[in-house]
Structure formats: C-alpha cells, structure tokens
N, C-alpha and C positions, 0 to 999 in steps of 0.2 A: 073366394080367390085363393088358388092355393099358392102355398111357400116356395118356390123354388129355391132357397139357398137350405143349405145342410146345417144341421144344428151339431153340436162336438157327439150328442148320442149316436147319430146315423153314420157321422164318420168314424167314429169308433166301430163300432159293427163293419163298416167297409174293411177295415183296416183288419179287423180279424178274420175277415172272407180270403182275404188276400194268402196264396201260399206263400208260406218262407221259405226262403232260398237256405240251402243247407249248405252247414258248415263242414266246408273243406281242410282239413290241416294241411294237406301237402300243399294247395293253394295258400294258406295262411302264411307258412310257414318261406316259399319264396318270394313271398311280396316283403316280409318281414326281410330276409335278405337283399332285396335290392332296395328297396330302403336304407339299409346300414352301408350299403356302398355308398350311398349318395353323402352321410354323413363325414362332415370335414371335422378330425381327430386335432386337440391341439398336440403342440409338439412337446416334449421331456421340459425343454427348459422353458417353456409357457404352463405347460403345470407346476413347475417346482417354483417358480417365481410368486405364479397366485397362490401355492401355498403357504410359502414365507407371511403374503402379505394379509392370507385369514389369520394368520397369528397372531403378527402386530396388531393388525383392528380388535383381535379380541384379547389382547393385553394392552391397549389403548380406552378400550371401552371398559376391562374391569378393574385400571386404575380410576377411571371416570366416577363408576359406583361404586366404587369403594370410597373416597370422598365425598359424594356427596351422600353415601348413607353414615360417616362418620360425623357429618353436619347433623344431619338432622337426628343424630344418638346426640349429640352437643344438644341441641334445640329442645329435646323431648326433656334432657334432664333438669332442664331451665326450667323448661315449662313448668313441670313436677314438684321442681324446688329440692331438686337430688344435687343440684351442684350450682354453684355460686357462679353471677356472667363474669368476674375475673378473678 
C-alpha cells in the first residue's frame, strides 16, 4: 500500500525544486516607504512626557535596590557574625 502523504524529507527537496523569487531593492526599498507612511509618529510633548517618566521608574526602581541590597549587606553581616543585630 503506498504512502500518499509527504514525510519533512520529500518536502524539503520540493521546496529546494522550487525557484526563488529575486531580490529586488528598488521593490524593497518602496514597500519599506509606504509602510513608514502608514506609521503614526508620537507628538514632542508625548515623547518628552514618556521620557520624563523612564526616569522617574528608573530612579524609583534604583532607590528600590539600593535598599533592599543594603538589607541584605545588614543580613549577610549578621549572618557572618561581622556585626552585632543591635
């Protein structure tokens, strides 16, 4: 009885039978252009606003571990017996 369905070796060999299609830049190059029209730019004071607020998160976040890696410098010295709990 033979196999009718295709195993990944045979499909593979098809797919190398197969011509490719050639690469066109000047085609590349105006899809890549209408593409960027389609693109909606935020405005000056919608970037300058989100940039403000990466700042604050990451002066928020490196007060965050900055305490809790002075805890656990507290904690290891304890542990160690470098420094007395009061």
């Amino acid at each position: 009885m033979p196999d009718d369905r295709k195993n990944a070796v045979t499909e593979g060999a098809d797919e190398a039978l197969r011509p490719r299609r050639r690469f066109n830049p000047v085609q590349f190059w105006n899809e890549v252009v209408r593409e960027m029209k389609k693109v909606t730019w935020p405005s000056w004071k919608e970037t300058y606003l989100t940039t403000i607020m990466v700042f604050i998160m990451v002066g928020l976040t490196m007060a965050f571990f900055s305490v809790v890696d002075a805890v656990l410098n507290y904690g290891e010295m304890i542990l160690i017996g470098a420094k007395r709990l009061f």
